[in-house]
N, C-alpha and C positions, 0 to 999 in steps of 0.2 A: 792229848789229841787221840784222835778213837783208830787204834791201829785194828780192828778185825775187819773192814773192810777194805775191798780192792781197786785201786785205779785201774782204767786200761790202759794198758801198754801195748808197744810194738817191738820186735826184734827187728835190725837190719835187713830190708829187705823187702819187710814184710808190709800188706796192702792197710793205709789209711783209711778208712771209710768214715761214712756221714759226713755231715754238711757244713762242720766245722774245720775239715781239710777237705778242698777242692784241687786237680789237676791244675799245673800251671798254667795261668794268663788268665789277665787283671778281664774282667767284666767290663765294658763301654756302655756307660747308656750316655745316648747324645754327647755332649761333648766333655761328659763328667767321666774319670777314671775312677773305678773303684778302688773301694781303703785296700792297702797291702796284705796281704795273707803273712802273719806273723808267726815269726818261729825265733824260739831262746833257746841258747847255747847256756849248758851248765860243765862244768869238770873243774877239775884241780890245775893247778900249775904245771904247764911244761904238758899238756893230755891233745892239744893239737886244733886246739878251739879259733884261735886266728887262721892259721891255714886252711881249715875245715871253713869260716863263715867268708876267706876270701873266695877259695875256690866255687863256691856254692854260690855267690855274687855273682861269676859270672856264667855258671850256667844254666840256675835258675830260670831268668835270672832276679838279682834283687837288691835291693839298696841294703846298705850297713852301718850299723850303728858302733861305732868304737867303743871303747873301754874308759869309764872316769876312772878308774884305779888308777891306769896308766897313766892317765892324763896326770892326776894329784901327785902321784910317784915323781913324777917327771920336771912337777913344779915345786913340791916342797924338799924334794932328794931324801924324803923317809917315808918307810909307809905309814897308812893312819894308824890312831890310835883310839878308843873303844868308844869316844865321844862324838869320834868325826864319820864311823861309819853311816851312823843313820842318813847325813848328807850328802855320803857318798851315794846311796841309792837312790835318793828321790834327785841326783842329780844325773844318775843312768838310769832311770824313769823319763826326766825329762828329754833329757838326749833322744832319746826314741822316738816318744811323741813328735819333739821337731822335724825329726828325719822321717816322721812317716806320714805329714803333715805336707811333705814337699814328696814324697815319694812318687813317681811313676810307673813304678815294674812291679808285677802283679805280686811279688814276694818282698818282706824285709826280715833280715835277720839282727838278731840282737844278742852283739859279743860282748860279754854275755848277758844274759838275761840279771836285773837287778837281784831276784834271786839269790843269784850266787854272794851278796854281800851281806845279805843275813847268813848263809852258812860260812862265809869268811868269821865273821864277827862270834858265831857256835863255836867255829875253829879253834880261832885264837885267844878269844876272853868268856869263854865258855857264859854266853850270852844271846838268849833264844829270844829276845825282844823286836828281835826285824822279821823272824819269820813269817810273824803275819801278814804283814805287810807286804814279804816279797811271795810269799804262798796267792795272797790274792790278784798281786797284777800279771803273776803267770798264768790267771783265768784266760787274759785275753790272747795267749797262743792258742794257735793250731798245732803246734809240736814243738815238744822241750827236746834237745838233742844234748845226751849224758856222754861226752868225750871218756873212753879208759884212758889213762894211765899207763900203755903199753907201747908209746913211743918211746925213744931213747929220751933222758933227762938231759938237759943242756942248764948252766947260768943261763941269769939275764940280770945281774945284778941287783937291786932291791926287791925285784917284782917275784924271784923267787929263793925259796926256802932250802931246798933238796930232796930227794927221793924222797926220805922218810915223810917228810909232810903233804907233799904229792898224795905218798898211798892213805894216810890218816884223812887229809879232806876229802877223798874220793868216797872212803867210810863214810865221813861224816855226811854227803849229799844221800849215799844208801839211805841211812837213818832218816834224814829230814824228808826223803823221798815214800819210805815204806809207814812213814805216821802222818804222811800227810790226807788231809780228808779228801776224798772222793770226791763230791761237788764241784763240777768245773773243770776240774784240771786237765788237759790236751794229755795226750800219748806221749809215751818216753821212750824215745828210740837209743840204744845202748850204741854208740859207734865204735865202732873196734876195727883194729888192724892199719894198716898200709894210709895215706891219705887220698890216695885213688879210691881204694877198695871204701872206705866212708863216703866219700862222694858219690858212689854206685850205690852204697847201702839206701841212702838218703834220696837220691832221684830215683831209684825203684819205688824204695815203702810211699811217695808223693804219687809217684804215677802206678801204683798197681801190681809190682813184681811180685814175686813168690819168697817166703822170708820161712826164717829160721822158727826157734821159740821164743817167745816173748820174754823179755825180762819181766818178771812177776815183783811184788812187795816181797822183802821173806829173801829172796833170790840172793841178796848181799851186794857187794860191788863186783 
């Protein structure tokens, strides 16, 4: 993958432009709603990513797409294993799609973006075969939101690992994030801190606020 050029990105805060992120509220023409204005949720275990896509739900505001991980976690009481990710994605693909097929509030967000189960699958069976695949349906964001790592760690039984692999997957999204091609890909807003303070980071950079430095490729996690 051709790592010398650069995505754009955004810092917390900081203003979205062009035509691919608009201010919120859905466009009406006659009695048709326009499609949702899409945004994915990427980060490690335990980084604040449900909290962050509830709260953002409702003051967006915007419809939510849940997690297959959880869902599969929750029915087979083990996580998967290196065969089953591919259908874990194209089943949080589809999940999306339905939810934004029925959607009516001008945003949807998506916990998380399929994405993150190609860099599960890099994670754990050092297996770069879904990136493509998840590289390309994060063309159709308007903004990827990269949760840190810098809430406190809590269990949750199967669905997570511990610090250590917390901070190793957060690495491993740097990486698949700084080699990924240019072409398409939405802005990547770093959210950090407090869960208030994300949810201000996130309605500023939508609506125009004044923002920090941009996370660059190179930058690291």
């Amino acid at each position: 993958m051709d790592t010398t050029r650069q995505r754009r990105t955004t810092a917390p805060g900081a203003e979205v432009t062009g035509a691919r992120v608009a201010a919120p509220g859905a466009e009406v023409t006659g009695a048709r709603v326009a499609a949702p204005r899409r945004i994915g949720l990427l980060g490690p275990e335990c980084s604040g990513k449900t909290s962050l896509a509830r709260d953002l739900a409702g003051t967006l505001p915007a419809c939510l797409v849940d997690e297959e991980l959880r869902a599969f976690v929750d029915t087979q009481g083990r996580t998967p294993r290196r065969g089953e990710q591919a259908g874990i994605l194209e089943r949080q693909a589809a999940r999306e799609e339905k939810v934004a097929e029925a959607c009516r509030r001008p945003w949807l967000i998506a916990d998380p973006a399929p994405l993150m189960t190609a860099v599960y699958s890099l994670e754990y069976f050092d297996d770069p075969g879904l990136l493509e695949r998840g590289l390309a349906h994060a063309r159709a964001y308007h903004l990827l939101i990269w949760c840190a790592p810098d809430l406190p760690w809590e269990p949750d039984g199967e669905m997570r690992d511990g610090p250590d692999r917390r901070a190793s997957t957060d690495a491993t999204i740097a990486r698949v994030l700084q080699a990924a091609e240019v072409e398409g890909l939405p802005p990547v807003l770093r959210a950090e801190g407090s869960p208030a303070h994300r949810v201000r980071s996130v309605t500023s950079s939508l609506g125009g606020g004044a923002g920090r430095q941009a996370w660059q490729p190179g930058d690291g996690a």
